[in-house]
KEPA-556863 format. One line per 2 residues: their letters; for each residue x, y, z negated of C-alpha. Coordinates in pm, 1 decimal, padded with zeros to 6 digits, m for minus. Layout:
BEGIN
A) X/Y/Z; ...
//
This chain:
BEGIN
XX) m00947.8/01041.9/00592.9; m01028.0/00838.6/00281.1
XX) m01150.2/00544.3/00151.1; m01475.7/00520.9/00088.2
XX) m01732.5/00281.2/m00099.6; m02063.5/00122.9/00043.5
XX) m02273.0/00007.7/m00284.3; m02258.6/m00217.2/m00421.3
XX) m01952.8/m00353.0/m00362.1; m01754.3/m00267.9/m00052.5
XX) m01474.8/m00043.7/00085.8; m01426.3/00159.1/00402.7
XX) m01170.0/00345.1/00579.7; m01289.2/00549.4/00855.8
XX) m01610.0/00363.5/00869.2; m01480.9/00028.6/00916.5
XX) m01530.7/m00196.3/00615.5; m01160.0/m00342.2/00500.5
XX) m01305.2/m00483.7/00159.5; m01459.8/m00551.8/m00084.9
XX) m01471.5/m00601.4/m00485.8; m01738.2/m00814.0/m00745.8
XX) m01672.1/m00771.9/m01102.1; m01934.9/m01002.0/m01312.9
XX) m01931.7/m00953.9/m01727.3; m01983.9/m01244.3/m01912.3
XX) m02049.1/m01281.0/m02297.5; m02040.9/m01642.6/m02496.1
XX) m02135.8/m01410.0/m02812.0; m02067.1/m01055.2/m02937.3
XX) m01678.7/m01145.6/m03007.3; m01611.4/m01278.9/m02701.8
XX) m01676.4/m01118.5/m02389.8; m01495.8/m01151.5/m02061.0
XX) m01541.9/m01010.1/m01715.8; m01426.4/m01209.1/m01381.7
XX) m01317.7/m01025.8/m01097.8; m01303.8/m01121.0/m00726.7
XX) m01127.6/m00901.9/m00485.2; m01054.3/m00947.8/m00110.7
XX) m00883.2/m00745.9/00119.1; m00788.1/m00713.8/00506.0
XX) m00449.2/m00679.7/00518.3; m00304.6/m00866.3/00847.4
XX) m00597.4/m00861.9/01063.9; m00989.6/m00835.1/01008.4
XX) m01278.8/m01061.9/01077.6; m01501.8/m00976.7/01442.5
XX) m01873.3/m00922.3/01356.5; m02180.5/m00766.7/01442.1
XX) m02316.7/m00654.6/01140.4; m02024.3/m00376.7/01084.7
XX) m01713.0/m00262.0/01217.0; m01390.2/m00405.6/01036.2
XX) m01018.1/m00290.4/00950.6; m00753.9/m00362.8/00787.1
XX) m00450.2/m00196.2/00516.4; m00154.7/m00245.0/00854.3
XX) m00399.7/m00086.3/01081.3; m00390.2/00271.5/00871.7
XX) m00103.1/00237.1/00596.2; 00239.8/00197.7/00655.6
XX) 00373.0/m00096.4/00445.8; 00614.6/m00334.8/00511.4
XX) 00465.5/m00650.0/00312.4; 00149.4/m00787.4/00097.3
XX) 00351.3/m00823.5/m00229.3; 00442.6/m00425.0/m00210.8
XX) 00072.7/m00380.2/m00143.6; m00080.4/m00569.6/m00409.0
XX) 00198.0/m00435.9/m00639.4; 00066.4/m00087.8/m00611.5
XX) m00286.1/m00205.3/m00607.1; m00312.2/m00349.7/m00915.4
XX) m00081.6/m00109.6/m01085.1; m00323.4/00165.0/m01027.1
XX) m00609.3/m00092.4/m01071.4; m00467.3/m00172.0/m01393.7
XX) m00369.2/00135.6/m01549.7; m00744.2/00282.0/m01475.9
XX) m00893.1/00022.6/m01626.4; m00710.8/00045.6/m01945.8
XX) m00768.3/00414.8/m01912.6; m01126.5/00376.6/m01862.7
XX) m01234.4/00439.3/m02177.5; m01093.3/00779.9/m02247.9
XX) m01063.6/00914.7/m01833.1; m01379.9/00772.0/m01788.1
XX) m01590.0/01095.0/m01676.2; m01273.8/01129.4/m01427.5
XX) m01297.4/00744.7/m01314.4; m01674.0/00750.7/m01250.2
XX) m01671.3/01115.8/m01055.5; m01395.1/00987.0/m00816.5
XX) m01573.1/00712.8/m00751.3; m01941.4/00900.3/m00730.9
XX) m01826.5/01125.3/m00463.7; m01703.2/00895.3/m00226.6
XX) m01969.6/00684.4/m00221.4; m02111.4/00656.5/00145.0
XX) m02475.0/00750.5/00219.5; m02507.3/00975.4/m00045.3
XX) m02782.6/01236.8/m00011.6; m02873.3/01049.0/00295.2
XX) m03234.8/00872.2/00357.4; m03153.7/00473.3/00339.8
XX) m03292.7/00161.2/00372.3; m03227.2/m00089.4/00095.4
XX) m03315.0/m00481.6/00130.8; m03346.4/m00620.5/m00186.7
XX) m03285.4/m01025.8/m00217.3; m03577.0/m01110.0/m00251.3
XX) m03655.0/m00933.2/00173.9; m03809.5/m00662.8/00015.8
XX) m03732.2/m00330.2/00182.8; m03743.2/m00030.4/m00010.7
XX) m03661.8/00364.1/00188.8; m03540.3/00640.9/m00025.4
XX) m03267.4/00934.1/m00080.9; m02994.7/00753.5/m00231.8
XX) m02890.0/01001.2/m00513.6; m02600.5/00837.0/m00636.3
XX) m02557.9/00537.6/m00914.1; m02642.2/00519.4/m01277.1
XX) m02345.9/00394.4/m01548.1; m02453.7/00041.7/m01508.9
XX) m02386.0/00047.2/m01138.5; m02744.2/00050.9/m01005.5
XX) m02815.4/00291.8/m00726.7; m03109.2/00588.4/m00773.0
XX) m03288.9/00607.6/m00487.1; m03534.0/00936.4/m00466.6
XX) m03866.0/00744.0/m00355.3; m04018.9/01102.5/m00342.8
XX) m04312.7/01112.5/m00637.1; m04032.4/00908.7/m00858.0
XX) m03696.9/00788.8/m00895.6; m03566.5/00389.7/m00935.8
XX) m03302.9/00217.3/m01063.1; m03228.8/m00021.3/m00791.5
XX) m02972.7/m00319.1/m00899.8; m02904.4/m00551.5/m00637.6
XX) m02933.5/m00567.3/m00232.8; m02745.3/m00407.2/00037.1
XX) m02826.2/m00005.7/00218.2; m02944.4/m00073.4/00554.5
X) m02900.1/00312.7/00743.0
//
């Protein structure tokens, strides 16, 4: 089994969501940009709800404690982003094919309650999803894949 990534932003293991990630660029000019990112993970126990099935890291990995966790996570967090730039191609086809849904007819509800069904194809370098309408295909940049 592996992990596996709901877009835009969460992560699964065995279907059950134990995650998530938001990463938000900012730029106060062309010198100096920044990017903020917000991470949470289940690692004790997991929240009940309706809307999706939940896990947690003690429920499938054996580790002893958070700080050995979070040690390894960020280490390989880390090092790939610093290694973006010249593994990229590597970096974004990991990621790519184990995206969930993919090839698969989905539902996506934009903010604004807008629903909009499709073949979700996979995401473009900016992180939007392509979603095969049929006659065309969009660039779809924020919402959340209803199935």
């Amino acid at each position: 089994h592996e992990i596996i990534f709901k877009w835009p932003n969460d992560i699964f293991f065995e279907n059950k969501k134990f995650g998530g990630m938001i990463i938000e660029p900012y730029s106060l000019n062309k010198d100096n940009k920044y990017v903020i990112i917000g991470i949470g993970i289940n690692f004790l126990s997991s929240p009940l709800t309706c809307m999706y099935q939940t896990t947690y890291i003690k429920k499938f990995i054996q580790i002893k404690n958070k700080s050995i966790f979070l040690e390894i996570f960020f280490k390989n967090f880390f090092f790939n982003w610093k290694n973006y730039t010249k593994e990229k191609n590597i970096i974004v086809s990991k990621f790519k094919n184990s995206l969930m849904y993919l090839n698969q007819r989905i539902e996506i509800k934009t903010n604004s309650n807008k629903k909009i069904v499709g073949t979700f194809k996979g995401i473009n370098n900016d992180g939007s999803l392509i979603l095969d309408k049929g006659d065309k295909l969009v660039s779809i940049y924020s919402g959340s894949i209803k199935t």
